[in-house]
C-alpha positions in Angstrom: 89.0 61.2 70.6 90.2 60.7 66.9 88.4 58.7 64.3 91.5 57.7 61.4 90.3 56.6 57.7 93.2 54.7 56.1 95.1 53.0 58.8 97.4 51.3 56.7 98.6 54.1 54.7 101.7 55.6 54.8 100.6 59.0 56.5 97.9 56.9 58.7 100.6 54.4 60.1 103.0 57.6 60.7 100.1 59.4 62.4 99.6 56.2 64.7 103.4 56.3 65.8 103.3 59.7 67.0 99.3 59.9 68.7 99.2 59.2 72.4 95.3 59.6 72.5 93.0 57.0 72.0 92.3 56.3 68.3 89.5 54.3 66.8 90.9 52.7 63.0 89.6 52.3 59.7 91.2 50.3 56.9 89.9 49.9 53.6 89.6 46.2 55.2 87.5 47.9 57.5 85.6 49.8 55.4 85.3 49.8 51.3 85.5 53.6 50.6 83.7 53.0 47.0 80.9 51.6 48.7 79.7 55.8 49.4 76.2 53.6 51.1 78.1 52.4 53.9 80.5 55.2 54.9 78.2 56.6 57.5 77.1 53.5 59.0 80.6 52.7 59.6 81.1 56.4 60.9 78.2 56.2 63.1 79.7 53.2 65.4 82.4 56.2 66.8 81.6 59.2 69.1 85.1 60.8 68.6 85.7 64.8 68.2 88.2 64.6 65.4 87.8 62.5 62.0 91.4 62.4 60.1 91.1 61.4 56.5 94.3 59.3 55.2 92.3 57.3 53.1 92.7 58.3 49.2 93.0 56.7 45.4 96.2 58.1 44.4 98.0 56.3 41.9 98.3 59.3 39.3 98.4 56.8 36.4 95.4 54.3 36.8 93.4 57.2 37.8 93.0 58.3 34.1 90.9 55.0 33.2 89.7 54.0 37.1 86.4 55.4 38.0 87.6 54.4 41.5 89.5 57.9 41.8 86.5 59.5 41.9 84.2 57.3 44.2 87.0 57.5 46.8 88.6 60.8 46.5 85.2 63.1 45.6 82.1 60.7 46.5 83.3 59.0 49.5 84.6 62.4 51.0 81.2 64.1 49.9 79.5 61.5 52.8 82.2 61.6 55.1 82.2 65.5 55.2 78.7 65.4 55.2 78.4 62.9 58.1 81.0 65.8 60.2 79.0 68.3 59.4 75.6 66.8 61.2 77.6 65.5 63.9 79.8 68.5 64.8 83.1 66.0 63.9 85.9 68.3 62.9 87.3 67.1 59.9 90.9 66.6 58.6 91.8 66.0 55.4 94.8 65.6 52.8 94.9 66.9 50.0 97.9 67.5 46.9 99.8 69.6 44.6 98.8 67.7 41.9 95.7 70.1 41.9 97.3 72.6 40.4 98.8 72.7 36.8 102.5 73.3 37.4 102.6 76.5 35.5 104.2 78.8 38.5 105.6 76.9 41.2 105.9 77.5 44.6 102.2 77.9 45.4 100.2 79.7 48.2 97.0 78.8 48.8 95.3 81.8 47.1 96.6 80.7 43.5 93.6 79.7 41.5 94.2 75.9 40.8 94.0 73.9 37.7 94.4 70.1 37.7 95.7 68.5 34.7 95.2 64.8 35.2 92.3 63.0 36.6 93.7 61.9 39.9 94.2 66.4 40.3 90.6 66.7 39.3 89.5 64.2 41.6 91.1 65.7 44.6 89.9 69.3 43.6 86.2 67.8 43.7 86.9 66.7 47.1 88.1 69.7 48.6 85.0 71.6 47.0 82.4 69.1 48.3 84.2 69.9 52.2 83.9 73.9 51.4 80.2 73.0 50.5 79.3 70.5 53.0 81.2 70.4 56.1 81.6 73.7 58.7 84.4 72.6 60.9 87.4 71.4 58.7 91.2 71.9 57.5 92.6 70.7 53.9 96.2 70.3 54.1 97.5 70.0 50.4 101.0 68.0 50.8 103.7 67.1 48.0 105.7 64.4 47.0 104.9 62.3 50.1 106.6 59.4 51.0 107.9 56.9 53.7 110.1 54.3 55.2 106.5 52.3 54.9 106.1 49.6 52.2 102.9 50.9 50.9 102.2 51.3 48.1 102.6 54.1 45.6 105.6 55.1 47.8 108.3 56.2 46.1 110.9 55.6 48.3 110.5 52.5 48.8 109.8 51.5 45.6 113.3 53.5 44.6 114.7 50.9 47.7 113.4 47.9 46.3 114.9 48.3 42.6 118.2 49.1 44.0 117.9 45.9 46.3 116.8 43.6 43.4 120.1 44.8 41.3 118.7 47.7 39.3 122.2 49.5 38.0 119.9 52.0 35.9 117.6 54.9 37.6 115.8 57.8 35.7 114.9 61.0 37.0 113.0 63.8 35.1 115.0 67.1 35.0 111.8 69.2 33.9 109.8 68.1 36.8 109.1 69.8 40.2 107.7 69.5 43.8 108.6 69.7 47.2 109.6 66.1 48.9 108.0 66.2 51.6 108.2 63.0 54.4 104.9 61.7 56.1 106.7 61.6 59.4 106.9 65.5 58.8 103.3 66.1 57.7 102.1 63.3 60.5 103.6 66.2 63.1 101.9 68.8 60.9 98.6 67.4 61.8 99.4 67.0 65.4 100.3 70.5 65.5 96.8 71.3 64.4 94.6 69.1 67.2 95.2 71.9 69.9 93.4 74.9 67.4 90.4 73.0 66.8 88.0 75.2 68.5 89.8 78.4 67.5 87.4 79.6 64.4 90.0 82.1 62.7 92.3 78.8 62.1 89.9 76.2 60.6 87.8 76.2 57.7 90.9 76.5 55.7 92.9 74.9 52.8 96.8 75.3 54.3 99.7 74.2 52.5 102.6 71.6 54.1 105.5 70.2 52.8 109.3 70.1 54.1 110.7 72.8 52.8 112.6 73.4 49.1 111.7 72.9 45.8 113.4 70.0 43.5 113.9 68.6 40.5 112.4 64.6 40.1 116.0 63.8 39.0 118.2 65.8 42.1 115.3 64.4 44.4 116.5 60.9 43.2 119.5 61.6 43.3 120.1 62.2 47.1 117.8 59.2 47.7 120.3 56.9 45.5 123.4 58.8 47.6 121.7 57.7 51.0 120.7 54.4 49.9 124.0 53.4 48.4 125.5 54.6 51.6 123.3 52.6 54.0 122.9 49.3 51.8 126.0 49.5 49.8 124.2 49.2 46.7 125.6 50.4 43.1 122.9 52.3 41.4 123.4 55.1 39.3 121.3 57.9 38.4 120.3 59.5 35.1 119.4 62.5 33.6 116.2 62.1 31.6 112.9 64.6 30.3 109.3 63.8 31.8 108.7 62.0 28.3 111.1 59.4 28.8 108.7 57.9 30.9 105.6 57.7 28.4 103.3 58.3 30.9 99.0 58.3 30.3 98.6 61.3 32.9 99.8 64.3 32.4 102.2 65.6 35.4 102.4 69.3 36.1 105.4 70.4 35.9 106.2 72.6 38.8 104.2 71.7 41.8 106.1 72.9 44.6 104.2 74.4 47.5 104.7 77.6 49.9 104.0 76.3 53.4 104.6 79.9 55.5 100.7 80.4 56.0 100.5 76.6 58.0 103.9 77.4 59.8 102.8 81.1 60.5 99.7 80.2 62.1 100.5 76.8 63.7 103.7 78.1 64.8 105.4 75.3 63.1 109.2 75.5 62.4 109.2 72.9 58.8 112.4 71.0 58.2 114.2 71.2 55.4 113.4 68.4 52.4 116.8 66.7 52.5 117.2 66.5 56.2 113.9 64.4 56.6 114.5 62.4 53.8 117.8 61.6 55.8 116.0 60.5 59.0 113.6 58.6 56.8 115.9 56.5 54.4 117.5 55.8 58.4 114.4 54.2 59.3 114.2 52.2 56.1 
């Protein structure tokens, strides 16, 4: 029934505890997502209804110098959406916040976006090429995702890890926003979507989902180091810090936080709130 790109990722491993319907898997084992050639060939060897994308280049800071961001995030899609299109495949696919520039906050999906960094403007080219190619499909632009997974570009567990190797010091930006949002919670988002796949006033949409609340990087990190320190009896300590402590090559929005009440209203999804999923997730860890 359901074709999944990016098996081993940590919203494609989330998605596989919760489906009870046969899945056929892709890994980038499976299947090199910069090689755009082979992307329908590989496609071709499935006759499923439903093609979830997990699959995506998304560390924010090698994507300013790594023309791999836009061979997987635009190009790649560009085929895949394409390949849905001819074979009547609805498609699924993730997006982020990061497309916007962090100007406003708490976005619907009617604000105009504006990616700052490269990683931003690849994702934007790949929603536009599945507006252009593809005529049964949902984006879902997510925040801050993250997992009990060890994956990587999680930051939980990279968070974990540090405190378990003895690091007494974390930083977290006070001038930074989003919306933590946990890819058990957008892994049921999805779900909730499979049963409104042939209902025409829901799909062909961009929809907005994250766990609800918008946070600083540095109060984010600071209930992760309260519920780590707690499970683990570790001894970190949290600090204060601005974005520019950091030093980073990509520019990072500044408030990124997402709006979710269109997906909820019309999936008649009841979002939990951020800190109560990352609770159940830091239990998993």
């Amino acid at each position: 029934m359901i074709t999944l790109i990016g098996k081993n990722s940590q919203l494609g491993m989330s998605l596989l505890d919760k489906i009870n319907v046969h899945v056929d898997q892709i890994s980038s084992n499976d299947l090199d997502m910069r090689d755009t050639s082979r992307i329908v060939n590989k496609l071709q060897n499935f006759n499923n209804k439903i093609l979830i994308n997990c699959s995506a280049f998304n560390d924010v800071e090698d994507a300013e110098i790594n023309k791999d961001a836009f061979l997987i995030n635009h190009l790649a899609v560009k085929e895949i959406a394409k390949y849905c299109s001819e074979t009547n495949v609805f498609f699924i696919h993730i997006s982020t916040d990061f497309v916007f520039d962090g100007v406003k906050g708490s976005y619907s999906e009617a604000d105009k976006i504006n990616p700052l960094n490269k990683y931003g403007k690849s994702k934007a080219a790949g929603e536009k090429v599945i507006q252009e190619y593809c005529n049964r499909y949902v984006i879902i632009r997510t925040s801050w995702l993250y997992s009990h997974f060890p994956t990587k570009n999680n930051f939980l567990f990279k968070i974990k890890t540090m405190m378990k190797e003895g690091r007494k010091d974390l930083y977290g930006a006070n001038d930074i926003f989003g919306s933590p949002t946990s890819a058990n919670s957008l892994a049921e988002a999805i779900l909730a979507v499979l049963p409104h796949i042939n209902d025409q006033t829901k799909f062909n949409t961009i929809y907005h989902f994250a766990d609800v609340g918008r946070v600083s990087r540095f109060v984010y990190l600071q209930e992760i180091n309260s519920l780590i320190n707690k499970k683990f009896k570790f001894c970190s300590v949290v600090k204060e810090v601005d974005n520019d402590f950091f030093k980073l090559a990509a520019p990072r929005p500044a408030d990124s936080s997402i709006n979710n009440s269109l997906f909820c209203n019309t999936f008649s999804y009841q979002a939990s709130e951020w800190r109560a999923s990352l609770q159940k997730t830091v239990e998993l860890l």
